[in-house]
N, C-alpha and C positions, 0 to 999 in steps of 0.2 A: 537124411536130414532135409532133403529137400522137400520130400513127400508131409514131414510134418509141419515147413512153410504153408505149404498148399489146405492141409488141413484147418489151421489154424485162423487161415484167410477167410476159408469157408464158413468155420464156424461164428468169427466176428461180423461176415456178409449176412449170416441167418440172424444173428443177433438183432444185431442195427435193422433190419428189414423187418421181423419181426415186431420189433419197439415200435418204430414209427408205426408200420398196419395197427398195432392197437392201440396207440396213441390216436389216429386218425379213425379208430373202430365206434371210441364213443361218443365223441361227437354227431357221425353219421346214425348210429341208432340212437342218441334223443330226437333228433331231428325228425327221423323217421317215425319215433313215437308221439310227436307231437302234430304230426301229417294223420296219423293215422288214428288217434283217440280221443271221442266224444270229450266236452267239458262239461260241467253241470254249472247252473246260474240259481245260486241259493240265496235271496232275500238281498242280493248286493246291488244290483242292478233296479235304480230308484229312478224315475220319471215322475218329473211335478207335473199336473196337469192342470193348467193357468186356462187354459182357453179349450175348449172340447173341438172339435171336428181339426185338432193342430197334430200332423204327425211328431212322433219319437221315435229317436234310433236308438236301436241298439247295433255299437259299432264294433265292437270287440267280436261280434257274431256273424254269418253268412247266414243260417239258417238257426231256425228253432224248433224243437217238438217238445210235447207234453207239457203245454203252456197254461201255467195258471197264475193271474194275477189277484195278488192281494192290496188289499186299503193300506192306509196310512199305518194302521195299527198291527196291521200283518194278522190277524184273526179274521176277516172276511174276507171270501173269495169274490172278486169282483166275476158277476157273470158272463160268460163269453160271447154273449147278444150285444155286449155294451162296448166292445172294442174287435176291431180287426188287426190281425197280421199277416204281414204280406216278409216271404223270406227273399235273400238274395236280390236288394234294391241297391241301386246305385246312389252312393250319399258323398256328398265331397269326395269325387273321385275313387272311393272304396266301396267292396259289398258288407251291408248292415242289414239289418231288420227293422222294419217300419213297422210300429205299434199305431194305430191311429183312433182314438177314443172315440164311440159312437156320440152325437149332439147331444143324446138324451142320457149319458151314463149318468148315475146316481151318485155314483161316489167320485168327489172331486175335489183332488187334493193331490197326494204322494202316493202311487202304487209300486209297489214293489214285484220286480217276476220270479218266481221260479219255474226253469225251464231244463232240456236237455240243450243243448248248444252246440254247432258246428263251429270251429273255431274260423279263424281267416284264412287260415295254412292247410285245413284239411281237405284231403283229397276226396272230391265226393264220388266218386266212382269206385267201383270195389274191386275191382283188374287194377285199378292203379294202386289204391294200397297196398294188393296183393304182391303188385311188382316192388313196391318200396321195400317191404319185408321179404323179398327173395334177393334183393341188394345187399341187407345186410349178411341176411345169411352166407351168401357163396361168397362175399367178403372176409367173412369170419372161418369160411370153410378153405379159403386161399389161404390167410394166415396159417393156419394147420398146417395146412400142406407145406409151406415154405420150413415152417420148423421141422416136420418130419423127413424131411428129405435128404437131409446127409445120415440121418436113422435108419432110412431105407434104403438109401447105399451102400451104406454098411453091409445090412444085415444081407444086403445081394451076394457082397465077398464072401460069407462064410459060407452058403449054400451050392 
């Protein structure tokens, strides 16, 4: 009688331990995927351009690659002689992107970017995302473990 107190203890400790580890598992891996996964910038991210040699941020962004900016009508690629970017600028106390239109650009009005995009939260180092993605893993590999383990107690007595 006693033995199956004790049993029973164990099995509602693995329960409840189990719950909460994966209750608290997805959270930690969006997090983690959102540390670790490029964004892309499609036609959304709009800068008027009132005055030429005036920088624009882009704030939602740390870095950019494969930058090409369009006119107003989104069919002409403005040429990339006609403006600079500079990634990773300090703007109201945040890191942005500073677009800064050459004097002489051509086209002046509304350009629109499409770009790849380092988000705010991304880790730019690739040891460090590697270590975020080995967190969740051996996180999810302890879960396991916790569920299998009056499994493998078990399965000790019979052997």
């Amino acid at each position: 009688m006693e033995k199956d107190k004790f049993g029973i203890g164990v099995i509602v400790m693995m329960f409840i331990t189990v719950l909460v580890g994966v209750i608290l598992l997805v959270p930690i891996a969006q997090n983690v995927g959102q540390t670790r996964d490029l964004a892309t910038l499609e036609n959304d991210t709009t800068m008027t351009i009132a005055v030429n040699d005036t920088a624009q941020y882009v704030t939602n962004c740390r870095a950019l690659s494969d930058v090409v900016i369009y006119n107003e009508t989104g069919d002409v690629a403005v040429p990339s002689g006609q403006y600079t970017v500079v990634n990773n600028v300090v703007h109201n106390g945040a890191l942005a992107v500073e677009i800064t239109p050459d004097a002489a650009a051509a086209y002046k009005s509304i350009w629109t970017i499409d770009a790849t995009c380092q988000p705010l939260t991304y880790i730019a180092e690739s040891g460090g995302r590697a270590m975020a993605g080995l967190v969740v893993l051996f996180f999810a590999l302890l879960i396991a473990l916790v569920a299998m383990t009056p499994a493998m107690d078990k399965l000790k007595d019979l052997f």
